[in-house]
N, C-alpha and C positions, 0 to 999 in steps of 0.2 A: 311065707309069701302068699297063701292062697286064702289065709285065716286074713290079712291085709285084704285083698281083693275083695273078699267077702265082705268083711266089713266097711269098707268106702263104698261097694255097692248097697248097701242097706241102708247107710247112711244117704246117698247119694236117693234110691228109693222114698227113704222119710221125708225127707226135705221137699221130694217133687208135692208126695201126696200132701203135706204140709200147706204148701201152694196151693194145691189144687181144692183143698177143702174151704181156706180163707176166704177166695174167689167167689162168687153170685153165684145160682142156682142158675143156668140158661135157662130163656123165659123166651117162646117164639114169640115173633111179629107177625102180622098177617102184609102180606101185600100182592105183586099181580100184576094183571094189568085186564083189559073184555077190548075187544075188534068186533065191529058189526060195520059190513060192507053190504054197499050196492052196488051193481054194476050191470052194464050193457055190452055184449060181443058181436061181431059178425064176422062170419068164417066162412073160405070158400066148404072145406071139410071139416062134421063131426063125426067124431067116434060112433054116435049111436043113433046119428040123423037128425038128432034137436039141437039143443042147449042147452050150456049147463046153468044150472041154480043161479039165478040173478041176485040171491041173497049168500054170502060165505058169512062165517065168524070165527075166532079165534079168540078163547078163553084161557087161563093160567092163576089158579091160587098158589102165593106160595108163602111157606112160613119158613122166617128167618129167626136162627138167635145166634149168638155168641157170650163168652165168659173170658174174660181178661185174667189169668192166673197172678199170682204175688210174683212170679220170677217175666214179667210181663209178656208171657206168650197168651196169644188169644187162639181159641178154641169155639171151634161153630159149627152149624147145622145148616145146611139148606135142604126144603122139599117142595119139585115142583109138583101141583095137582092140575091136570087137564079139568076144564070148566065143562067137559063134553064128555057123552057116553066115547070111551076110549079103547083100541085093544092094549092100546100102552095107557093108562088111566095115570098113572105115576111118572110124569113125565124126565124128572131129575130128583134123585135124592144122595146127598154124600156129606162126608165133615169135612172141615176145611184146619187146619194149624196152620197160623201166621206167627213172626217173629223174624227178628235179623238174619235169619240162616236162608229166609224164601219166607215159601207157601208150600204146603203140600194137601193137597185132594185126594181124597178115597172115596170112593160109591159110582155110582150109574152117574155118567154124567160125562160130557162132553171133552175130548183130548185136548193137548196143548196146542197142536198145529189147530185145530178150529178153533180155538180159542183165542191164539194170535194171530193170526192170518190178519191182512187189511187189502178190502175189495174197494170198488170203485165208490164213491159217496151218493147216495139215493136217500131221498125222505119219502115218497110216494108209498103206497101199499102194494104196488104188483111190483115192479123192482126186475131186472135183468137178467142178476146172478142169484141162484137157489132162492127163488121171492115165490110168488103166488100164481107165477102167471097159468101154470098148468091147472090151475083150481074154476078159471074163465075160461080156455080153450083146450081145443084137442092139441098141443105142443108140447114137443121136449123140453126138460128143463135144464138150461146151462148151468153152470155148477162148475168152478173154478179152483173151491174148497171141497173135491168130493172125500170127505172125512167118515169115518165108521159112525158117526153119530154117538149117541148115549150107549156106553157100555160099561160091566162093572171094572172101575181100574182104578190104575196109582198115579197120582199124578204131581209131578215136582216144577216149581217156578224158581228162579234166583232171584235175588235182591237184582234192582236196576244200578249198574253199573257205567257213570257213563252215558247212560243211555240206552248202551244197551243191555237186555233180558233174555235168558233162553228158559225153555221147558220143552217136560219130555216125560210122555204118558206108554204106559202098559196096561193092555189088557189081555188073560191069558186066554186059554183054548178051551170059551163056555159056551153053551149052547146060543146063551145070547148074540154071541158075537156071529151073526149074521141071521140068525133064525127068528122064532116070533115068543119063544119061552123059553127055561131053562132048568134046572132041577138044584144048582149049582156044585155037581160033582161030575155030571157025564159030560164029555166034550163033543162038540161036534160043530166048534168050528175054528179059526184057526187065532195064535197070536197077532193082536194085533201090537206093534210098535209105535210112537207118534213124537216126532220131534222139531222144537218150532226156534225161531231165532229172531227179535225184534229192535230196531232202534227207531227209539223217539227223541229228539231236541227241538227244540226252539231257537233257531238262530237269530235274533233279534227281530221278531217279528214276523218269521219265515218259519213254522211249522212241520218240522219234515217227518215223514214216517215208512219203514222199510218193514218189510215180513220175507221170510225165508222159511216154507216149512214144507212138512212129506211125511210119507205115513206108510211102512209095508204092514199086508197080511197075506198069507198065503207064498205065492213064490214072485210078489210084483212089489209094486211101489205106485203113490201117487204122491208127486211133490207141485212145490208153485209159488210163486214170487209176488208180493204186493209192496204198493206204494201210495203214498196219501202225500198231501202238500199243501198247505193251509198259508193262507197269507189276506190280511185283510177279513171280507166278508166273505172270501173264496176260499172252495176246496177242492181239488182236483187229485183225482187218482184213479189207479187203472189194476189189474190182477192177471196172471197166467194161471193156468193149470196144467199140467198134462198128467193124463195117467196111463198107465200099461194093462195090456190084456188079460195079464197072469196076475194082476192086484186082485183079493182073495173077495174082496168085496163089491166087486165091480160085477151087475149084474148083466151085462151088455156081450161080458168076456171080450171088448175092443177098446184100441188104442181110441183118445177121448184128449185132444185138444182144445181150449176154450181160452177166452180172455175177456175181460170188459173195459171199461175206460169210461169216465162222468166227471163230471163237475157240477157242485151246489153253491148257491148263495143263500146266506144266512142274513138278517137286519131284524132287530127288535124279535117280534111274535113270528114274521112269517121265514120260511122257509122254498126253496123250491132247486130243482135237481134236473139234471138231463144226462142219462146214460145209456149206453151199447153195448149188447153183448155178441158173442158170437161162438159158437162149437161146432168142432167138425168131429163125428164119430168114425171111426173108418169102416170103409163097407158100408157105411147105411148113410150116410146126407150130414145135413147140416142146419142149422138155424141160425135166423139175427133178428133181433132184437131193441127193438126202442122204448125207453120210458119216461117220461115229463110228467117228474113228481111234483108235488105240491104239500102244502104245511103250515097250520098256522096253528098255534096257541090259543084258546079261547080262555084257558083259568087253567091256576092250579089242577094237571093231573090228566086235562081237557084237552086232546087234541083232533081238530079238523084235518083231513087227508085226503088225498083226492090221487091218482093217474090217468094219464091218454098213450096208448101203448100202440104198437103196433109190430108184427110179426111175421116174417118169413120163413117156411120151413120146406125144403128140400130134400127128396129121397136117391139116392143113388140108380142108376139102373140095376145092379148088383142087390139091391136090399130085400133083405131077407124080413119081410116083419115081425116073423115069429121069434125072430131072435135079437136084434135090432133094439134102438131106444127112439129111433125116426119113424114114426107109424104109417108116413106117405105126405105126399105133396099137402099143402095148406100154408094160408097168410089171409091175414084180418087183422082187424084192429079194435079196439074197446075201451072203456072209461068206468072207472070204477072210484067212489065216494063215499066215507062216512066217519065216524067216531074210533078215536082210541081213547081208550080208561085206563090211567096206569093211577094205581091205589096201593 
Protein backbone atom coordinates (compact mmCIF):
# COMPACT_ATOMS: atom_id res chain seq x y z
CA UNK A 1 0.00 0.00 0.00
CA UNK A 2 2.58 2.59 0.69
CA UNK A 3 4.84 1.47 -2.54
CA UNK A 4 0.97 2.59 -4.16
CA UNK A 5 1.01 5.98 -2.33
CA UNK A 6 4.49 6.55 -3.23
CA UNK A 7 4.17 6.07 -6.40
CA UNK A 8 0.72 8.15 -7.40
CA UNK A 9 2.60 10.72 -5.30
CA UNK A 10 5.51 10.91 -7.81
CA UNK A 11 3.56 10.49 -10.50
CA UNK A 12 1.07 13.13 -9.30
CA UNK A 13 4.57 15.27 -8.60
CA UNK A 14 5.78 14.57 -12.49
CA UNK A 15 2.74 15.75 -14.00
CA UNK A 16 2.63 19.17 -11.83
CA UNK A 17 6.29 19.86 -12.72
CA UNK A 18 5.33 18.77 -16.31
CA UNK A 19 2.90 21.64 -16.24
CA UNK A 20 4.77 23.86 -14.64
CA UNK A 21 7.84 23.64 -17.09
CA UNK A 22 5.46 23.95 -20.55
CA UNK A 23 4.06 27.16 -19.09
CA UNK A 24 5.94 30.93 -19.95
CA UNK A 25 8.82 32.04 -17.90
CA UNK A 26 7.02 35.04 -15.80
CA UNK A 27 8.09 38.25 -17.22
CA UNK A 28 7.29 41.41 -14.83
CA UNK A 29 5.23 44.53 -15.86
CA UNK A 30 6.04 47.64 -14.73
CA UNK A 31 3.07 49.80 -13.53
CA UNK A 32 2.09 52.28 -10.48
CA UNK A 33 0.62 55.05 -10.23
CA UNK A 34 2.63 59.30 -8.92
CA UNK A 35 0.07 61.98 -6.64
CA UNK A 36 1.32 65.44 -6.57
CA UNK A 37 -1.10 67.63 -4.44
CA UNK A 38 -1.47 71.16 -3.60
CA UNK A 39 -3.35 72.44 -1.04
CA UNK A 40 -4.34 75.27 1.46
CA UNK A 41 -5.48 74.84 5.32
CA UNK A 42 -6.63 76.99 8.14
CA UNK A 43 -6.81 75.65 11.65
CA UNK A 44 -7.83 77.14 14.67
CA UNK A 45 -4.81 74.53 16.24
CA UNK A 46 -1.26 73.46 14.97
CA UNK A 47 0.82 70.82 16.25
CA UNK A 48 4.01 72.98 16.01
CA UNK A 49 2.42 76.45 15.46
CA UNK A 50 2.59 76.79 11.50
CA UNK A 51 1.54 74.58 8.78
CA UNK A 52 1.90 71.80 7.37
CA UNK A 53 3.72 71.35 3.59
CA UNK A 54 1.28 72.77 1.09
CA UNK A 55 2.84 70.39 -1.25
CA UNK A 56 2.09 66.30 -0.35
CA UNK A 57 2.77 63.28 -2.98
CA UNK A 58 2.40 59.96 -3.22
CA UNK A 59 4.36 57.56 -5.43
CA UNK A 60 4.24 53.55 -6.06
CA UNK A 61 6.17 51.35 -8.63
CA UNK A 62 5.00 48.17 -9.08
CA UNK A 63 5.94 45.08 -11.00
CA UNK A 64 3.42 42.57 -11.96
CA UNK A 65 3.73 39.02 -13.61
CA UNK A 66 1.95 35.83 -13.83
CA UNK A 67 2.41 32.30 -15.66
CA UNK A 68 -0.69 30.29 -16.74
CA UNK A 69 0.44 26.51 -15.97
CA UNK A 70 -0.81 23.47 -18.61
CA UNK A 71 -3.27 22.27 -15.69
CA UNK A 72 -4.66 26.01 -15.94
CA UNK A 73 -3.69 27.26 -12.55
CA UNK A 74 -2.14 30.71 -12.84
CA UNK A 75 0.78 31.76 -10.75
CA UNK A 76 2.09 35.41 -10.03
CA UNK A 77 4.07 38.03 -8.37
CA UNK A 78 3.26 41.35 -7.17
CA UNK A 79 6.01 43.99 -5.78
CA UNK A 80 5.03 47.27 -4.49
CA UNK A 81 8.03 50.03 -4.53
CA UNK A 82 7.63 53.36 -2.63
CA UNK A 83 8.54 56.22 -5.18
CA UNK A 84 10.05 58.00 -1.90
CA UNK A 85 12.95 57.68 0.47
CA UNK A 86 10.85 55.23 2.74
CA UNK A 87 11.37 53.33 6.15
CA UNK A 88 9.07 50.73 4.64
CA UNK A 89 10.78 51.29 1.04
CA UNK A 90 9.01 47.89 -0.14
CA UNK A 91 5.77 48.63 0.24
CA UNK A 92 3.93 45.15 -0.74
CA UNK A 93 5.59 42.09 -2.02
CA UNK A 94 3.78 38.38 -2.20
CA UNK A 95 2.55 35.51 -4.91
CA UNK A 96 -0.59 35.04 -5.65
CA UNK A 97 -2.19 31.18 -6.93
CA UNK A 98 -5.47 31.47 -8.73
CA UNK A 99 -7.63 28.66 -9.98
CA UNK A 100 -11.30 27.19 -9.35
CA UNK A 101 -10.37 26.24 -5.66
CA UNK A 102 -10.05 30.52 -4.82
CA UNK A 103 -6.97 32.60 -4.62
CA UNK A 104 -4.44 32.20 -2.31
CA UNK A 105 -1.76 35.07 -1.14
CA UNK A 106 1.57 34.65 0.60
CA UNK A 107 4.09 37.70 1.52
CA UNK A 108 3.83 41.14 3.09
CA UNK A 109 0.75 42.35 2.14
CA UNK A 110 -2.53 43.41 3.12
CA UNK A 111 -5.39 40.88 5.08
CA UNK A 112 -8.63 39.69 3.82
CA UNK A 113 -10.93 41.87 5.94
CA UNK A 114 -8.90 45.18 4.31
CA UNK A 115 -9.09 43.86 1.49
CA UNK A 116 -12.84 43.30 1.49
CA UNK A 117 -14.18 45.63 3.63
CA UNK A 118 -16.59 48.36 1.53
CA UNK A 119 -16.57 52.09 2.93
CA UNK A 120 -18.39 54.96 1.96
CA UNK A 121 -17.85 56.02 -1.90
CA UNK A 122 -15.35 59.20 -2.19
CA UNK A 123 -13.33 60.25 -5.45
CA UNK A 124 -11.58 63.45 -3.90
CA UNK A 125 -7.84 63.07 -2.46
CA UNK A 126 -8.34 63.85 1.36
CA UNK A 127 -11.34 61.53 1.71
CA UNK A 128 -13.16 60.80 5.37
CA UNK A 129 -12.28 57.42 6.32
CA UNK A 130 -8.29 56.39 6.64
CA UNK A 131 -7.65 59.22 3.48
CA UNK A 132 -5.08 62.16 3.80
CA UNK A 133 -6.69 64.32 5.86
CA UNK A 134 -3.96 64.20 8.68
CA UNK A 135 -1.15 64.90 6.03
CA UNK A 136 -2.95 68.93 5.76
CA UNK A 137 -3.91 69.32 9.40
CA UNK A 138 -3.14 68.69 12.99
CA UNK A 139 -6.45 65.87 13.13
CA UNK A 140 -7.23 62.49 14.04
CA UNK A 141 -7.67 60.09 11.56
CA UNK A 142 -11.08 58.08 11.36
CA UNK A 143 -10.54 54.71 10.21
CA UNK A 144 -13.50 52.33 10.08
CA UNK A 145 -11.07 49.47 8.69
CA UNK A 146 -8.43 49.80 11.39
CA UNK A 147 -6.59 46.64 9.91
CA UNK A 148 -2.83 45.33 10.92
CA UNK A 149 -1.80 46.73 7.50
CA UNK A 150 1.18 44.94 5.42
CA UNK A 151 2.32 41.84 7.27
CA UNK A 152 4.08 38.59 6.32
CA UNK A 153 0.94 36.18 5.90
CA UNK A 154 -1.22 33.47 4.28
CA UNK A 155 -4.01 34.43 2.80
CA UNK A 156 -7.12 32.51 1.31
CA UNK A 157 -10.27 33.74 -1.11
CA UNK A 158 -13.12 31.39 -2.24
CA UNK A 159 -14.54 31.17 -5.51
CA UNK A 160 -17.80 33.67 -5.67
CA UNK A 161 -20.55 31.70 -4.87
CA UNK A 162 -23.83 33.28 -5.41
CA UNK A 163 -22.55 36.17 -4.79
CA UNK A 164 -21.20 35.65 -2.24
CA UNK A 165 -17.11 35.42 -1.13
CA UNK A 166 -15.26 34.85 2.13
CA UNK A 167 -11.41 35.06 3.17
CA UNK A 168 -9.29 34.63 5.87
CA UNK A 169 -5.73 35.82 6.54
CA UNK A 170 -2.84 34.73 9.25
CA UNK A 171 -0.16 36.30 10.17
CA UNK A 172 2.05 34.69 12.86
CA UNK A 173 3.98 36.33 16.03
CA UNK A 174 7.04 38.40 13.95
CA UNK A 175 8.53 41.03 14.92
CA UNK A 176 6.79 42.93 12.05
CA UNK A 177 3.65 42.54 13.35
CA UNK A 178 3.49 45.74 15.09
CA UNK A 179 7.03 46.87 15.12
CA UNK A 180 9.21 48.79 12.40
CA UNK A 181 11.74 45.52 11.56
CA UNK A 182 12.02 42.02 11.85
CA UNK A 183 14.87 39.34 11.67
CA UNK A 184 12.15 36.64 10.73
CA UNK A 185 12.79 34.12 13.61
CA UNK A 186 12.47 36.28 16.89
CA UNK A 187 8.85 37.09 17.94
CA UNK A 188 7.81 40.08 19.40
CA UNK A 189 4.59 40.56 18.41
CA UNK A 190 1.44 38.99 18.46
CA UNK A 191 -0.80 36.66 15.92
CA UNK A 192 -2.68 38.30 13.99
CA UNK A 193 -6.08 36.41 12.64
CA UNK A 194 -8.20 38.30 9.73
CA UNK A 195 -11.61 37.21 8.44
CA UNK A 196 -13.80 38.85 5.83
CA UNK A 197 -17.31 37.85 4.26
CA UNK A 198 -18.64 39.80 1.02
CA UNK A 199 -21.94 39.83 -1.27
CA UNK A 200 -22.02 41.47 -4.62
CA UNK A 201 -25.32 41.32 -7.15
CA UNK A 202 -26.88 43.12 -9.49
CA UNK A 203 -30.40 43.09 -9.15
CA UNK A 204 -31.53 44.30 -12.46
CA UNK A 205 -29.91 47.43 -12.43
CA UNK A 206 -29.59 47.86 -8.51
CA UNK A 207 -25.90 47.20 -7.53
CA UNK A 208 -25.86 46.01 -3.99
CA UNK A 209 -22.79 45.34 -1.85
CA UNK A 210 -22.31 43.95 1.80
CA UNK A 211 -18.85 43.50 3.89
CA UNK A 212 -18.74 41.80 7.10
CA UNK A 213 -15.22 41.55 8.47
CA UNK A 214 -12.78 41.54 12.04
CA UNK A 215 -9.46 41.01 12.77
CA UNK A 216 -8.06 39.74 16.57
CA UNK A 217 -4.42 40.22 17.82
CA UNK A 218 -3.33 40.06 21.03
CA UNK A 219 -6.38 39.51 23.47
CA UNK A 220 -9.05 42.08 21.36
CA UNK A 221 -10.82 42.11 18.10
CA UNK A 222 -11.64 44.84 15.55
CA UNK A 223 -14.55 44.12 13.53
CA UNK A 224 -17.29 46.29 11.02
CA UNK A 225 -19.78 46.20 8.67
CA UNK A 226 -19.93 47.97 5.02
CA UNK A 227 -22.33 48.66 2.39
CA UNK A 228 -22.42 50.23 -1.15
CA UNK A 229 -25.53 50.52 -3.40
CA UNK A 230 -25.10 51.53 -6.94
CA UNK A 231 -28.13 52.43 -9.13
CA UNK A 232 -28.00 54.71 -12.12
CA UNK A 233 -25.19 57.28 -12.04
CA UNK A 234 -25.38 56.77 -8.14
CA UNK A 235 -23.50 55.36 -5.44
CA UNK A 236 -24.39 55.43 -1.94
CA UNK A 237 -22.74 53.79 1.06
CA UNK A 238 -21.84 53.98 4.50
CA UNK A 239 -19.20 51.80 7.02
CA UNK A 240 -18.98 50.93 11.03
CA UNK A 241 -16.20 50.18 12.84
CA UNK A 242 -15.70 49.43 16.29
CA UNK A 243 -12.73 48.26 17.94
CA UNK A 244 -11.76 47.04 21.63
CA UNK A 245 -9.06 48.13 23.84
CA UNK A 246 -7.25 44.98 24.34
CA UNK A 247 -6.83 44.64 20.11
CA UNK A 248 -3.07 44.02 20.17
CA UNK A 249 -2.63 46.63 17.57
CA UNK A 250 -4.46 49.36 18.70
CA UNK A 251 -2.13 52.01 19.69
CA UNK A 252 -4.54 54.27 21.74
CA UNK A 253 -5.17 51.02 23.96
CA UNK A 254 -9.19 52.50 23.81
CA UNK A 255 -12.37 51.44 22.79
CA UNK A 256 -12.65 53.31 18.98
CA UNK A 257 -16.11 53.73 17.38
CA UNK A 258 -16.34 55.23 13.94
CA UNK A 259 -18.67 55.13 10.81
CA UNK A 260 -18.92 57.06 7.55
CA UNK A 261 -21.75 57.52 4.95
CA UNK A 262 -21.34 59.24 1.00
CA UNK A 263 -22.73 59.38 -2.00
CA UNK A 264 -20.98 59.84 -5.58
CA UNK A 265 -22.14 60.61 -9.10
CA UNK A 266 -20.45 59.32 -11.76
CA UNK A 267 -21.36 60.75 -16.01
CA UNK A 268 -18.90 60.27 -18.84
CA UNK A 269 -15.16 61.69 -17.55
CA UNK A 270 -16.33 63.45 -14.47
CA UNK A 271 -16.91 62.37 -11.20
CA UNK A 272 -17.84 63.96 -7.79
CA UNK A 273 -18.51 62.68 -3.99
CA UNK A 274 -19.79 64.06 -0.76
CA UNK A 275 -18.95 62.11 2.51
CA UNK A 276 -19.06 62.06 6.53
CA UNK A 277 -17.22 60.75 8.85
CA UNK A 278 -17.19 60.53 12.53
CA UNK A 279 -15.23 58.70 15.64
CA UNK A 280 -15.56 58.71 19.06
CA UNK A 281 -12.26 57.33 21.01
CA UNK A 282 -13.29 56.77 24.65
CA UNK A 283 -11.64 58.98 27.16
CA UNK A 284 -10.14 61.25 24.62
CA UNK A 285 -13.13 63.24 22.15
CA UNK A 286 -14.12 62.87 18.95
CA UNK A 287 -14.01 64.10 15.40
CA UNK A 288 -16.35 64.81 12.14
CA UNK A 289 -15.55 65.19 9.23
CA UNK A 290 -16.71 66.54 5.57
CA UNK A 291 -15.38 65.92 2.00
CA UNK A 292 -16.63 67.33 -1.52
CA UNK A 293 -14.54 65.32 -3.80
CA UNK A 294 -14.21 66.03 -7.25
CA UNK A 295 -12.78 64.01 -10.50
CA UNK A 296 -12.35 64.10 -13.88
CA UNK A 297 -10.53 62.13 -16.57
CA UNK A 298 -8.37 64.26 -18.71
CA UNK A 299 -6.64 60.91 -20.96
CA UNK A 300 -5.75 57.79 -20.65
CA UNK A 301 -4.10 57.18 -17.12
CA UNK A 302 -4.72 61.16 -16.35
CA UNK A 303 -6.57 62.14 -13.64
CA UNK A 304 -7.61 65.77 -12.27
CA UNK A 305 -8.78 65.76 -8.38
CA UNK A 306 -9.47 68.26 -6.35
CA UNK A 307 -11.36 68.46 -2.32
CA UNK A 308 -12.98 71.21 0.11
CA UNK A 309 -13.12 69.48 3.51
CA UNK A 310 -13.79 70.64 6.47
CA UNK A 311 -13.31 69.38 10.28
CA UNK A 312 -14.16 69.25 13.82
CA UNK A 313 -12.27 67.89 16.44
CA UNK A 314 -13.04 67.54 20.22
CA UNK A 315 -11.06 66.67 23.23
CA UNK A 316 -12.77 65.15 26.25
CA UNK A 317 -12.20 66.83 29.65
CA UNK A 318 -10.74 63.56 30.81
CA UNK A 319 -8.10 63.49 27.85
CA UNK A 320 -4.97 62.38 28.53
CA UNK A 321 -2.79 63.46 25.39
CA UNK A 322 0.08 61.63 26.06
CA UNK A 323 -1.75 58.67 25.58
CA UNK A 324 -4.86 59.47 23.54
CA UNK A 325 -5.24 59.70 19.56
CA UNK A 326 -7.26 63.33 20.16
CA UNK A 327 -4.29 65.80 20.50
CA UNK A 328 -7.03 68.78 21.77
CA UNK A 329 -9.58 71.00 20.57
CA UNK A 330 -9.29 72.16 16.63
CA UNK A 331 -11.58 72.55 13.35
CA UNK A 332 -10.67 74.25 9.95
CA UNK A 333 -11.17 73.70 6.68
CA UNK A 334 -9.09 73.30 3.37
CA UNK A 335 -8.85 72.59 -0.41
CA UNK A 336 -6.40 70.59 -1.83
CA UNK A 337 -5.89 69.97 -6.05
CA UNK A 338 -3.74 68.18 -8.41
CA UNK A 339 -2.71 65.10 -10.68
CA UNK A 340 -3.02 61.36 -10.39
CA UNK A 341 -0.64 59.06 -12.85
CA UNK A 342 -1.61 55.68 -12.86
CA UNK A 343 0.92 53.92 -15.43
Amino acid sequence: MKKILFASSALAAVAFAGSAQASEKIQLQVGGFMEQWAGFSDEDNTADGGRNNAFQSDTEVHFTGSTTLDNGIEVGAKIELEGETSGDQVDEQYLFVNGGFGRIEMGKNDSAADAMALQAPAVGPVGVNDGDLDAWVNAYLIDTVRSSGDQNRVSYYTPSFGGFRAGASFADDSQRNGANGYDNINGGGDNVSSGALAYDHDFGGVALGLSATGENSGDGYWYGLGSTVGFGNFTVGGSYGHTEDDYGLNSTNQDLDAFDIGVSYAMDAAAVSLSYGYEEVDNSGDISTVDLGMAYTLGAGVTWKSSVYWFDQEADSTNNSATSGISGDNDGYGVVTGLRLDF
